[in-house]
C-alpha positions as CSV (number, residue, x, y, z in Angstrom):
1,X,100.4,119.3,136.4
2,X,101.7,116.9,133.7
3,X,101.6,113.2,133.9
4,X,105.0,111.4,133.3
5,X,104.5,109.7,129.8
6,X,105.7,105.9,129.7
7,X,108.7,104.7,128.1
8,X,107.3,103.3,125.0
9,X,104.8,106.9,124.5
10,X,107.9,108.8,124.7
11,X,109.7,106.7,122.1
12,X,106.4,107.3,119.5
13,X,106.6,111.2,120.5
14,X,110.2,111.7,119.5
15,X,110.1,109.6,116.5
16,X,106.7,112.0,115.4
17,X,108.8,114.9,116.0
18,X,112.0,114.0,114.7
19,X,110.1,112.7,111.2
20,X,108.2,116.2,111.3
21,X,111.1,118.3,111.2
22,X,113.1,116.3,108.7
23,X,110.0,116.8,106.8
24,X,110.2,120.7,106.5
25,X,113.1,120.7,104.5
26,X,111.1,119.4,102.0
27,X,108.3,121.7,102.2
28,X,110.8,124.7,101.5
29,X,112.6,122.6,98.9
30,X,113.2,123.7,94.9
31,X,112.5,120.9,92.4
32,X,115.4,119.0,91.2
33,X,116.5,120.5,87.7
34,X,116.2,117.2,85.3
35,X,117.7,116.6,81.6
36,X,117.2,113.8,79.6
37,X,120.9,112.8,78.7
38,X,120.3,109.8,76.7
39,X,117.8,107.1,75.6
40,X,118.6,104.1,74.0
41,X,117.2,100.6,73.1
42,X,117.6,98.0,75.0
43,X,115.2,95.3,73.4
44,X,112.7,94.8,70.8
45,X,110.0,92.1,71.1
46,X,107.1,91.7,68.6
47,X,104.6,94.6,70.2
48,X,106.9,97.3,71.6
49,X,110.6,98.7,71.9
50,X,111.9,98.3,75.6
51,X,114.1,101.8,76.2
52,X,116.2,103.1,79.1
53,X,116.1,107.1,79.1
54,X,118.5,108.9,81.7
55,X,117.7,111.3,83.5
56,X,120.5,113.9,84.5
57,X,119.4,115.7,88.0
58,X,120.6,118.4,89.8
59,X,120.1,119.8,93.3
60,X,119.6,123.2,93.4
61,X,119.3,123.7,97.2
62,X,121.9,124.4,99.7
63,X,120.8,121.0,101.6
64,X,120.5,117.4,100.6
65,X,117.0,116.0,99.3
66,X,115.9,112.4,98.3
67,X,114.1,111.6,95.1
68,X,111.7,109.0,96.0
69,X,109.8,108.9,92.8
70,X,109.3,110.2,89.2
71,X,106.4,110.1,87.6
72,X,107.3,110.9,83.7
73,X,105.7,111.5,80.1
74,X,108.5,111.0,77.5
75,X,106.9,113.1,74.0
76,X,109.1,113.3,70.9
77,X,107.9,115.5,68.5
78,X,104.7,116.1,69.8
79,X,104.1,112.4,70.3
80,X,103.8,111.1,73.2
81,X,106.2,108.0,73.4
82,X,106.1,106.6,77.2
83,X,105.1,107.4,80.4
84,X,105.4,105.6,83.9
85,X,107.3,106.0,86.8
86,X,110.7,105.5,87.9
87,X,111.7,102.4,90.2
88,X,114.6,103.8,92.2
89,X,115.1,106.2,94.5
90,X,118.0,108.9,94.4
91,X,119.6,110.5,96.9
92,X,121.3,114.4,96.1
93,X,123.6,116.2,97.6
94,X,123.4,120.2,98.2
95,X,124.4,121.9,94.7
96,X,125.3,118.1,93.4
97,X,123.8,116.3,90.3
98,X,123.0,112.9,89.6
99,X,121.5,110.7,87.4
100,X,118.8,108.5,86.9
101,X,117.9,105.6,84.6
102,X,114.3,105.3,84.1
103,X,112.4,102.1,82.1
104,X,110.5,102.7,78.9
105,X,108.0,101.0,77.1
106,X,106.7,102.2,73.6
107,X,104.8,100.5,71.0
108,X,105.6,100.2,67.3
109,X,103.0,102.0,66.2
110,X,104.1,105.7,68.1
111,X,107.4,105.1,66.7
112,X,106.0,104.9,62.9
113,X,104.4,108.1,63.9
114,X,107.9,109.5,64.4
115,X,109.0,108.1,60.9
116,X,108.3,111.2,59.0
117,X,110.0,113.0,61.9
118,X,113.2,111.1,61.6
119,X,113.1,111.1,57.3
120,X,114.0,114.7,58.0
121,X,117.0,114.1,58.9
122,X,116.7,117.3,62.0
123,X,117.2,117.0,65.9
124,X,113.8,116.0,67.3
125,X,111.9,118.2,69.7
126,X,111.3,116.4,72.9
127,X,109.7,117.0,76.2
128,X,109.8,115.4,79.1
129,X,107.0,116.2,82.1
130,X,105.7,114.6,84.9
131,X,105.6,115.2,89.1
132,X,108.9,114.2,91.4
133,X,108.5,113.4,95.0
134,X,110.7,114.2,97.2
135,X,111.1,112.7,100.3
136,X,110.6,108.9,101.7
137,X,108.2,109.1,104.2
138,X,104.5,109.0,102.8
139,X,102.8,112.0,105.3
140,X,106.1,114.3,104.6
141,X,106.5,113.5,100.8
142,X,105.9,116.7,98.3
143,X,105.3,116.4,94.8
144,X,106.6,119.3,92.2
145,X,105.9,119.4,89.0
146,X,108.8,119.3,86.4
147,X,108.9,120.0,82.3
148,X,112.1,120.2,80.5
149,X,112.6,120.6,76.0
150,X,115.0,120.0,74.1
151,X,116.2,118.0,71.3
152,X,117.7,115.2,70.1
153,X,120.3,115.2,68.0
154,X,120.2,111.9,65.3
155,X,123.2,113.3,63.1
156,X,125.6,111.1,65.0
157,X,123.6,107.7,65.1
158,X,125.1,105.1,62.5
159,X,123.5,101.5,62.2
160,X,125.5,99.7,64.5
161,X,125.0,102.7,67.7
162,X,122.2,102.0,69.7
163,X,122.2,105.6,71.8
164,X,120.8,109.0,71.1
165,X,122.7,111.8,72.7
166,X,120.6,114.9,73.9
167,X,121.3,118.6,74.1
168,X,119.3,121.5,75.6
């Protein structure tokens, strides 16, 4: 009635099934809930600034997921600033947070956009958007779409601080 399946076709069969259920969890998964906690300068050549924004993350399920890959927008004040994608990979805990640095680029000429912005003196608007995917493996991966606003506060930035701090 059914033909014994080799060694080697019985290896390949558990390995399909075992990646296809670890795989539902993220079909059923909510989208990590992510904060831009800082940004800061890390060098200036003669085109662009080079920043590092992080990215605070949080788990909202009750099981663990893995953040394979963000794909981002960075706007401040209705400008949009950056955008690319993360190059690590985060694993989160159920109901745990983490954080992520992710590598900016912007050129001189979107930050003398924001000029007028930061004469003002007032916490910038920003918003952050883009697609996480969650999961490793490429045939059980699932993007979600993520936006988060909020602002950024510039009161406490003095000419020797390099950082931004963010609030929501």
């Amino acid at each position: 009635m059914f033909k014994r399946l080799a060694l080697p076709h019985r290896l390949l069969l558990l390995m399909i099934l075992t990646s296809l259920l670890g795989g539902c969890a993220v079909f059923r998964a909510e989208p990590p809930e992510i904060a831009l906690a800082a940004l800061q300068v890390d060098n200036l050549t003669l085109s662009h600034a080079l920043l590092t924004a992080d990215l605070d993350l949080y788990n909202p399920n009750d099981f663990n997921i893995t953040v394979g890959k963000i794909r981002y927008a960075l706007s401040i004040g209705g400008i949009r600033v950056a955008h690319g994608n993360s190059l690590d990979s985060i694993r989160l805990g159920s109901l745990q947070s983490g954080q992520l640095a992710v590598r900016l680029s912007t050129s001189y000429l979107n930050l003398l956009r924001l000029s007028p912005l930061l004469e003002e003196g007032k916490p910038l608007p920003y918003e952050i958007s883009g697609d996480v995917m969650l999961g490793r493996i490429p045939w059980a991966q699932r993007n979600l779409p993520f936006r988060k606003k909020g602002s950024l506060d510039l009161s406490g930035l003095s000419s020797d601080a390099n950082s931004v701090e963010t609030s929501e």
